[in-house]
C-alpha positions in Angstrom: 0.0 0.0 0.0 1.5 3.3 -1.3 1.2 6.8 0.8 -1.1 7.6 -1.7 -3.9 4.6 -1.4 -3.8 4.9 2.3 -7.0 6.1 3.9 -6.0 8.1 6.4 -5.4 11.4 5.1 -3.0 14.3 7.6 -6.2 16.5 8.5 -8.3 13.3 9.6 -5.7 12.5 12.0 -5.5 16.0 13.7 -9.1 15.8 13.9 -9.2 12.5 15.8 -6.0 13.1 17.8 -6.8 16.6 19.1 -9.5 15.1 21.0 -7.0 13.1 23.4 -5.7 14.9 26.5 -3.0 16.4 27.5 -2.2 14.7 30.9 -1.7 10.5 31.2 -4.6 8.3 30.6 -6.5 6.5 33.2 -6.7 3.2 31.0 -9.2 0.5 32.0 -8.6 -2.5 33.6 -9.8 -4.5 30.2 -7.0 -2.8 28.1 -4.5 -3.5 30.3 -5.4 -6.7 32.2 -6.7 -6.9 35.5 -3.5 -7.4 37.1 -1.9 -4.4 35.8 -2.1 -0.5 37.4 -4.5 1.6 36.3 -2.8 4.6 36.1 -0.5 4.1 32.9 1.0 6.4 30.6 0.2 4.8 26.9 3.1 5.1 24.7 2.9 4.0 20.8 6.3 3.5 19.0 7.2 5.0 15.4 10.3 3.1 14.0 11.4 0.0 15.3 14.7 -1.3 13.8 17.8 -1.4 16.0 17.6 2.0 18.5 14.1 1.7 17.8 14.1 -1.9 19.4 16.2 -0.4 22.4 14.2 2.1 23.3 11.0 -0.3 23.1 12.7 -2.4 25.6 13.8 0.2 28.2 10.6 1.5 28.3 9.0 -1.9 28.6 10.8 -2.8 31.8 9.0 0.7 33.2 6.2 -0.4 35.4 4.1 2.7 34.8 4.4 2.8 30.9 1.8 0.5 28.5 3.2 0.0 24.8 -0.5 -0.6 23.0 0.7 0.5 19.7 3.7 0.3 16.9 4.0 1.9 13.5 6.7 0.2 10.9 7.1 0.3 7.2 9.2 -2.8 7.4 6.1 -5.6 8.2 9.3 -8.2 9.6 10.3 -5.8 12.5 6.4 -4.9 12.9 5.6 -8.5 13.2 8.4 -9.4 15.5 8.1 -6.4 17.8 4.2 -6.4 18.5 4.4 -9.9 19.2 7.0 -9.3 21.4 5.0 -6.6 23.2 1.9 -8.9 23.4 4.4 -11.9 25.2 5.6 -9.8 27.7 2.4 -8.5 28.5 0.6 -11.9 28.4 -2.2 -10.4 25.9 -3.1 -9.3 22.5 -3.7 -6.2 23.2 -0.5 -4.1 20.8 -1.6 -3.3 17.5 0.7 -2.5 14.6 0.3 0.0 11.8 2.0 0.7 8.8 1.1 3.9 8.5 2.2 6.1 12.3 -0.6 8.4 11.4 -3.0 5.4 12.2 -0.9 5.2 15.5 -1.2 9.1 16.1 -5.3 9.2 15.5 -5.2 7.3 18.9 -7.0 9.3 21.3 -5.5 6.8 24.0 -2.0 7.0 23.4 -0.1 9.8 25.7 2.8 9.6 24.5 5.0 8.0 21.3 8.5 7.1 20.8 10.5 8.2 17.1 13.1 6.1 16.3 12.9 6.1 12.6 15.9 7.1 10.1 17.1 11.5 10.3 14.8 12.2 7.4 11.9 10.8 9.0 12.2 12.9 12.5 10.5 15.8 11.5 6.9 15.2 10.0 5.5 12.6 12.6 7.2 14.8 15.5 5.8 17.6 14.1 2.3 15.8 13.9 2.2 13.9 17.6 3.5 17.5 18.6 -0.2 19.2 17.1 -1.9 15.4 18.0 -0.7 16.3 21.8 1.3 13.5 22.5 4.4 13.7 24.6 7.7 12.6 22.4 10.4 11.0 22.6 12.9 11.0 19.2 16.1 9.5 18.8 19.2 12.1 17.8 19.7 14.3 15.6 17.3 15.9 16.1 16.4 16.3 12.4 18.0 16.3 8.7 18.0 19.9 8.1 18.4 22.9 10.1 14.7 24.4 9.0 13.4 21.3 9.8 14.7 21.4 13.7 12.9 24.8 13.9 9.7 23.6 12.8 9.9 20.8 15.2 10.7 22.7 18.0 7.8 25.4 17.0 5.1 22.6 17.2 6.0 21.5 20.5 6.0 24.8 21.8 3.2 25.7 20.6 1.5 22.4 21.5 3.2 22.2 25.0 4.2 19.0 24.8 6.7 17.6 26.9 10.1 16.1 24.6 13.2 14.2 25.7 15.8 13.7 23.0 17.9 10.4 23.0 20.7 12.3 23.7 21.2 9.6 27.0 24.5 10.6 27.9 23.4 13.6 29.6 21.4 10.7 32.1 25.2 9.2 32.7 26.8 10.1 36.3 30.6 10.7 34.4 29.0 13.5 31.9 27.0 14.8 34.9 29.7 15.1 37.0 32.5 16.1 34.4 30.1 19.1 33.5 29.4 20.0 36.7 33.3 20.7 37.2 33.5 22.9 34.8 29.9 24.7 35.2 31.6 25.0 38.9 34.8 27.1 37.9 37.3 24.4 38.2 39.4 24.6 35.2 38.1 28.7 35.5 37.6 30.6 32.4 36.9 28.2 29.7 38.7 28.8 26.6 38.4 25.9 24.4 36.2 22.7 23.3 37.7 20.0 22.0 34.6 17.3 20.3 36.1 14.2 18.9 33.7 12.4 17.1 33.7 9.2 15.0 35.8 9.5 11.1 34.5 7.1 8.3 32.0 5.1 7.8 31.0 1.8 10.2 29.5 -1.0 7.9 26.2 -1.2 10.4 24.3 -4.0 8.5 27.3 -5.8 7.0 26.6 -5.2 3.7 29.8 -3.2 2.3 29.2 0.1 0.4 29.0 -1.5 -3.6 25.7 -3.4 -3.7 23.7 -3.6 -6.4 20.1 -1.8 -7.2 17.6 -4.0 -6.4 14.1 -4.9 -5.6 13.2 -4.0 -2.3 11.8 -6.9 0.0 8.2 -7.7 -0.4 7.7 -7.2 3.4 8.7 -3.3 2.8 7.0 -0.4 2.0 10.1 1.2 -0.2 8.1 4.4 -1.4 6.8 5.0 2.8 10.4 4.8 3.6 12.3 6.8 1.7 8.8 9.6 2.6 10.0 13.0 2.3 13.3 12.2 0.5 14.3 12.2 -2.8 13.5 9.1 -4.3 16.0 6.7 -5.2 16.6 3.0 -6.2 16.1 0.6 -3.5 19.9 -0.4 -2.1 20.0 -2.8 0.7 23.7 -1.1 1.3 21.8 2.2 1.9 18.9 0.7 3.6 18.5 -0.4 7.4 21.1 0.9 9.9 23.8 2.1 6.7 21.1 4.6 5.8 23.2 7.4 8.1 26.1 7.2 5.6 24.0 8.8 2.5 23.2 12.3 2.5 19.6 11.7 1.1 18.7 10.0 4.3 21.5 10.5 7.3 24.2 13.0 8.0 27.3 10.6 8.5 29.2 10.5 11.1 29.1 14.0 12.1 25.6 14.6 12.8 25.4 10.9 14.2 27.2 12.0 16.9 26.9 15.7 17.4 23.7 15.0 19.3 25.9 13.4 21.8 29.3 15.3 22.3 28.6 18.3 21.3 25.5 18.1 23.9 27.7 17.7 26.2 30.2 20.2 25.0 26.9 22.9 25.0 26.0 21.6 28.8 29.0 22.5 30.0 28.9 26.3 28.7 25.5 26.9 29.7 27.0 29.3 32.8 25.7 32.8 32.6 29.4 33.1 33.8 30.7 31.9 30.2 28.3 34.7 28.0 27.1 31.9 26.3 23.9 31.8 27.2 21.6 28.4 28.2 22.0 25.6 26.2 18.7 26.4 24.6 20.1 29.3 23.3 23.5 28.8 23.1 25.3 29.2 19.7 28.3 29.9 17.7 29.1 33.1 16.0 31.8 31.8 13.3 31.6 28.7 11.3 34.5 27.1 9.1 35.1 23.7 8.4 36.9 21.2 6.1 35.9 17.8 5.0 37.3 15.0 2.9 33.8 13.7 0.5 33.0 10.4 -1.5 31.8 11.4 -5.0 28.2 12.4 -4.3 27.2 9.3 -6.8 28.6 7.2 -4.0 26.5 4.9 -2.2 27.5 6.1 1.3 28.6 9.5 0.1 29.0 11.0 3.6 32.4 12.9 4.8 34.6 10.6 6.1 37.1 13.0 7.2 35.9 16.5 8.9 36.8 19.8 11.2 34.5 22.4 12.2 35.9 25.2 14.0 33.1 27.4 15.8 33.9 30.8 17.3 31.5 31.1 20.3 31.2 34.3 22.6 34.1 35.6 25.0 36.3 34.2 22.7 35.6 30.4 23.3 36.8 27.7 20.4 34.7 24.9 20.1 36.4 22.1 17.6 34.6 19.9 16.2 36.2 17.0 14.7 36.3 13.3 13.6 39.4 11.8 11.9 41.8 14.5 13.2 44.4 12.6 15.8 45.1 16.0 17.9 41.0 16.0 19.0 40.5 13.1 21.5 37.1 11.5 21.2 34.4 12.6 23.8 34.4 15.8 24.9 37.0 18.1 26.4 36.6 21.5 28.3 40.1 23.5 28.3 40.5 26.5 30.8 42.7 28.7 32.4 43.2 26.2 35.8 43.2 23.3 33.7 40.8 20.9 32.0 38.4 18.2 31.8 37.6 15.3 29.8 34.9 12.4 29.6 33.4 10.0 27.2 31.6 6.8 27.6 34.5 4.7 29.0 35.1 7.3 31.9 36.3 10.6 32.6 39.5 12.5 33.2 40.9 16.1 34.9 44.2 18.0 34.9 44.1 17.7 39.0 42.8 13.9 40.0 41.5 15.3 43.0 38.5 17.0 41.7 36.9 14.0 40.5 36.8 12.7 44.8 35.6 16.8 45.5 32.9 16.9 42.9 31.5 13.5 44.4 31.8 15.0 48.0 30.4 18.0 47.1 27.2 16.4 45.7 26.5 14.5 48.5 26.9 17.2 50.6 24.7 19.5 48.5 26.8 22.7 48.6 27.3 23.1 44.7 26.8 26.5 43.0 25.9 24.6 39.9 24.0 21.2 40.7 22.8 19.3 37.9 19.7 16.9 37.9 20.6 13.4 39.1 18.8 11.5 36.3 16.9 8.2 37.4 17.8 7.0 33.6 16.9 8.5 30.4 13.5 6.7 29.6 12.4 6.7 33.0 13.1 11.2 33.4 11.2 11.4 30.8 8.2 9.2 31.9 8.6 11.2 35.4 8.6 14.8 33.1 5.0 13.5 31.5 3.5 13.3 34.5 5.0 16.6 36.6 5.0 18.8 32.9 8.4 19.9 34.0 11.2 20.0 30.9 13.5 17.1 30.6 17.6 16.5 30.7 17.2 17.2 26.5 14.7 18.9 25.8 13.8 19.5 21.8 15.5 23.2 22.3 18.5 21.9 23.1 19.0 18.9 21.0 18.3 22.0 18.4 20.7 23.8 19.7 23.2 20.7 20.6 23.1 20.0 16.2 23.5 23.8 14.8 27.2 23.3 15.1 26.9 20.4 12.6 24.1 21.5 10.2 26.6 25.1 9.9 29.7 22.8 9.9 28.2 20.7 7.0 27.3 24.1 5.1 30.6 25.3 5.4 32.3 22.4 4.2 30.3 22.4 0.7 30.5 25.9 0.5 34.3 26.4 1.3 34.0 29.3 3.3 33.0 31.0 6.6 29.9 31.5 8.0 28.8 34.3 10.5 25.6 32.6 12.4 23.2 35.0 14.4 22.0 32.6 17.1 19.6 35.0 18.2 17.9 34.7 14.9 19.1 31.8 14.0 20.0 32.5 10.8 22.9 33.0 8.3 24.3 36.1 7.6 25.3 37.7 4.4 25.0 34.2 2.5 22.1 33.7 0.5 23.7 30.2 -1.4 24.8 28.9 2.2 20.9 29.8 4.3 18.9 27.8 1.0 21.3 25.2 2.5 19.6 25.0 5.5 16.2 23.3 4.0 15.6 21.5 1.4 12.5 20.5 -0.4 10.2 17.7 0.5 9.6 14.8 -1.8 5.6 15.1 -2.6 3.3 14.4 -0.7 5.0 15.2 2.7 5.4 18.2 3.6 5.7 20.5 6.8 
């Protein structure tokens, strides 16, 4: 069934889903067994291929949440992920859809989860956002820049509550490495250093130089490729290697930039730094180099990259992945020294701060205390319920992937750009701002 044939048109949805509330549904005992709590908040899923099946199963593990619904183009990870909904629950009771705008005219779902390919953030966030359903979405935030703002303009104007998949921020090492530097330790920050990945991982273990083919009878190839430009079905383009083509993902700089750079932003969100919040926070000078595939190339992403950012009161941030001088993770250089952390652990100029920040959190007498999060899935299950903003909200993961949108732009373009973060906008560049949309493949649209 094409986009086209389907019944459900965008308007009919709206209509149906505007009529669900705002707050967590009391769900009756027959939905959700007898045995079960009646106070649930209902969560649908949108995307269910690799992140998409980790995220179903953190939140399944939370006592509180009720999957009742998944959305999938691809009918073998629909099939196998309803039915393994319905076996942990001991029912029949999760229903899958093809189409998530089936999912979204659910007045009884609260809340959905987006862990679809980058080009496919955007429209159903944008549509649970006006449905009012509380989201979670897996980073980047979206494919293109303009298509961030929209998504953080419907859930503002929608007041829905977002947490971005940016987990590292729910990590005691980040937590505590940023709080060491939002606490003056290394003093005046002068530098970021972001190392992220360089290359290309082979995801799905296909290689880069298959063949056109037919896509599998079990997928809806038109649906999945959506808002993109439509090309021939590749399975070395497909599932999990889509990230290294620029029609669906942004390589291995925006892969990441959700994460480090997130981190990078958290820890220069101290009115001390003139930076601003982290939901405000961005650069004022973009440059950048990158080594490119041919664009014909099946994974045509850079493989090589730098993006240097100048950022107020003369901070650097670097931005890099392939470059041995930036260390991966993030690093925060000042003028008493610096900090370091990444996922295996994390690292200061003086050992002894690591014991101090740890004592001075238990003690409570931090200038700068940062939430101690009970896990990613489950701060944002809590933030439902209270209405109170998550770790990553959808104005910072906006913020958190600027510097890589800019950094791409720069790259193609070959020259500087001056960004007014205020505005959010390019200045003096009309070839390098059409660069921060691009047009929708009929009939999706924003």
């Amino acid at each position: 069934m094409t986009v086209q044939e389907h019944r459900v048109s965008r308007r009919q949805v709206l209509k149906v889903a505007l009529a669900a509330a705002s707050a967590p549904a009391i769900v009756p005992a027959h939905v959700l067994g007898a045995d079960a709590p009646s106070n649930q908040i209902v969560m649908g899923f949108i995307g269910v291929g690799w992140m998409g099946e980790g995220n179903l199963e953190s939140f399944l593990r939370e006592k509180d949440c009720r999957v009742v619904a998944i959305a999938d183009v691809d009918e073998s990870h629909l099939k196998a992920n309803v039915q393994r909904v319905n076996e942990r629950y001991g029912n029949k009771d999760c229903k899958g859809y093809k189409d998530f705008r089936d999912l979204l005219a659910r007045a009884d779902i609260d809340a959905v989860c987006i862990s679809t390919p980058d080009h496919w953030h955007s429209i159903p966030a944008v549509m649970a956002a006006k449905a009012k359903k509380d989201i979670y979405c897996e980073k980047p935030l979206s494919h293109t820049f303009a298509e961030g703002v929209a998504m953080v303009e419907a859930v503002r104007a929608n007041g829905r509550i977002w947490q971005t998949g940016s987990w590292q921020r729910s990590v005691p090492d980040f937590r505590r490495a940023t709080e060491l530097v939002l606490n003056g330790y290394i003093g005046k920050v002068k530098r970021v250093e972001v190392g992220l990945p360089s290359g290309h991982a082979d995801f799905a273990g296909t290689g880069d130089k298959c063949p056109n083919s037919d896509p599998p009878k079990e997928v809806d190839y038109n649906f999945w490729i959506g808002p993109a430009k439509m090309e021939p079905y590749n399975r070395c383009r497909f599932h999990k290697n889509w990230r290294w083509n620029y029609n669906t993902g942004g390589g291995q700089l925006m892969d990441w930039i959700g994460h480090h750079c997130d981190i990078g932003h958290w820890g220069l969100s101290n009115p001390k730094y003139g930076c601003g919040p982290d939901d405000q926070i961005g650069p004022l000078e973009v440059s950048a180099t990158a080594e490119f595939p041919p664009k014909t190339a099946i994974w045509n992403t850079a493989t090589k990259y730098r993006v240097t950012c100048k950022y107020p009161n003369g901070i650097e941030v670097v931005i890099a992945g392939g470059h041995g001088d930036i260390r991966g993770g993030t690093k925060w250089i000042g003028e008493l020294g610096w900090v370091w952390v990444d996922r295996g652990g994390f690292e200061t100029s003086k050992p002894e701060w690591k014991k101090d920040i740890r004592e001075r959190e238990k003690k409570g007498d931090l200038e700068v205390a940062l939430y101690n999060s009970p896990g990613h899935q489950r701060e944002f299950l809590d933030s439902i319920r209270s209405r109170k903003r998550t770790l990553t909200p959808v104005e910072v993961a906006h913020r958190s992937q600027t510097p890589g949108h800019l950094g791409y732009i720069a790259s193609v373009v070959g020259r500087t750009l001056k960004w007014d973060a205020a505005k959010q906008q390019i200045v003096g560049d009309p070839e390098a701002t059409k660069m921060l949309s691009k047009v929708m493949r009929a009939p999706w649209t924003l």
